[in-house]
N, C-alpha and C positions, 0 to 999 in steps of 0.2 A: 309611700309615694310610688309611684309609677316609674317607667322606663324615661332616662334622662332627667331625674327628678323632678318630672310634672305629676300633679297632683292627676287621679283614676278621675271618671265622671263619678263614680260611688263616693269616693273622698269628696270632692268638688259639692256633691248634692248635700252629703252629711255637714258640713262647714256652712252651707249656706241657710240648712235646715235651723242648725244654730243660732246663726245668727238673727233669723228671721222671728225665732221665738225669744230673745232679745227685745227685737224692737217691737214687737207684739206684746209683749208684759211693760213696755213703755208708752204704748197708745196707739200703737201703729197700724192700724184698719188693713192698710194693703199688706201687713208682714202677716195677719192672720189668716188671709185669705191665700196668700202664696201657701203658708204651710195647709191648709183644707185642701188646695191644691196638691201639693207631695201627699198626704195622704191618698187622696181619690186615687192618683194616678200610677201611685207605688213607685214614686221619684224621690231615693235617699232613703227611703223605708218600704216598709212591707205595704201595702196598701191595703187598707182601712177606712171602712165607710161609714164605722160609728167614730172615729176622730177627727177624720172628717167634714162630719155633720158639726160637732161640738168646735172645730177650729171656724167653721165657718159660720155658726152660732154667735161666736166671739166677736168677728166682723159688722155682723150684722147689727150685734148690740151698739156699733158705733156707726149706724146707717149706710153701710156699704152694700150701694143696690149688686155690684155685682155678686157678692156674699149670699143675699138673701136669695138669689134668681137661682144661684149653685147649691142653695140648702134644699131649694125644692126641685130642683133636678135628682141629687142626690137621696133623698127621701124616696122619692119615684124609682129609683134603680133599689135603692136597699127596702121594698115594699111597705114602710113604714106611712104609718097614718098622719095625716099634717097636725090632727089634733094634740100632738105633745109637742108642737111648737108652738111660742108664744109670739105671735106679730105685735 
């Protein structure tokens, strides 16, 4: 913990990271998209744009356009070819 026992933003990201991969192994479309999010973004983790890809893979398997719109952005930044995505 932090100064005056508030949680750091590092703590805060890592707890939410958690949790968020929680409700995502329970069906949770937007908790796998958040975490594809902290990856890209290197919030609460290192950033990582093959985890990424694969958290936002996850999403998308459960038709989350915003997921799918972020794998092919993502894809485009990390130079990868769309053909090892399956639409």
């Amino acid at each position: 913990m932090g100064e005056l026992g508030l949680c750091t933003d590092s703590e805060r990201h890592q707890h939410a990271h958690s949790l968020w991969w929680q409700a995502s192994e329970q069906g949770n479309e937007h908790a796998a998209l958040l975490i594809g999010d902290a990856y890209y973004y290197g919030r609460g983790t290192e950033r990582d744009y093959d985890r990424a890809a694969d958290a936002y893979m996850h999403a998308k398997s459960q038709s989350n356009a915003q997921a799918m719109f972020n794998l092919g952005y993502t894809c485009l930044n990390m130079g990868k070819d769309f053909l090892w995505i399956s639409i």
